[in-house]
C-alpha positions in Angstrom: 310.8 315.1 156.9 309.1 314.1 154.2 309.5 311.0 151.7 309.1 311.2 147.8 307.3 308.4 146.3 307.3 307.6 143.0 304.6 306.3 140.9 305.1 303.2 138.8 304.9 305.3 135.7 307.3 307.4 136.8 309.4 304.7 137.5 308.5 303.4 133.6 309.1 307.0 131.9 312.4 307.2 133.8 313.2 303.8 132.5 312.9 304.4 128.8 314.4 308.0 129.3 317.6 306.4 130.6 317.9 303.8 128.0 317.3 306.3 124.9 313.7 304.3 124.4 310.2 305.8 123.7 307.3 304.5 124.5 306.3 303.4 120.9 309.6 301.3 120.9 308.5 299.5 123.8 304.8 298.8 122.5 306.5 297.2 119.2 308.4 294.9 121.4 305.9 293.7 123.7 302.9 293.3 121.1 300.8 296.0 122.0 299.8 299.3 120.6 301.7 302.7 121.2 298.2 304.4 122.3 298.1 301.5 125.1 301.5 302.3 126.2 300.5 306.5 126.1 297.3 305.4 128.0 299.3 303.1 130.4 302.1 306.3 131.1 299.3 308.3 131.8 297.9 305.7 134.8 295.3 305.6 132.7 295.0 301.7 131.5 296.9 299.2 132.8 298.6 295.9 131.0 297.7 292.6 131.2 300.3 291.3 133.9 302.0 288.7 130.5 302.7 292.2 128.9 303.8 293.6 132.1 306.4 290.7 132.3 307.2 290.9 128.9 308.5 295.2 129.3 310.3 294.4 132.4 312.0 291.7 130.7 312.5 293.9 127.5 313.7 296.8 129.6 315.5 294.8 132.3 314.0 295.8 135.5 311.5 294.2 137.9 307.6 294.4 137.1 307.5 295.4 140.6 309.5 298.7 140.2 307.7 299.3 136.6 304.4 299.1 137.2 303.5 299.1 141.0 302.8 302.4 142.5 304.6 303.3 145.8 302.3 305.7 146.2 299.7 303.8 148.4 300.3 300.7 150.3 298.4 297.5 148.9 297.7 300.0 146.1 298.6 298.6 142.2 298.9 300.9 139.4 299.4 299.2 135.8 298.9 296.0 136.2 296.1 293.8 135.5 295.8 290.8 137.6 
């Protein structure tokens, strides 16, 4: 039996899907530009951890489930320390 992990960006996209959000919306609100946010989806860049706050705040989840990746243990995706 296998277990699905999901990454934090999935756990991001998934977010704003549900709420009716796009990633551009939540780059206005949290100060930062929507190419960040595309490159951030992508697991490409990662936010400073005040900005990180600031979305899971704005979106009303945990950091934890937005931007840290399940998919390796001790492993962070997204977040800049």
């Amino acid at each position: 039996m296998s277990t699905q992990r999901f990454s934090a960006t999935d756990n991001l996209l998934d977010t704003l899907t549900r709420r009716e959000r796009s990633l551009s919306w939540l780059a206005r609100k949290i100060g930062v530009s929507p190419q960040l946010m595309w490159f951030v989806s992508r697991g490409e860049r990662t936010l400073a951890a005040e900005k990180a706050f600031a979305a899971a705040l704005v979106l009303g989840e945990p950091v934890e489930y937005l931007f840290v990746s399940t998919d390796a243990v001790g492993t962070r995706a997204g977040v800049a320390a």
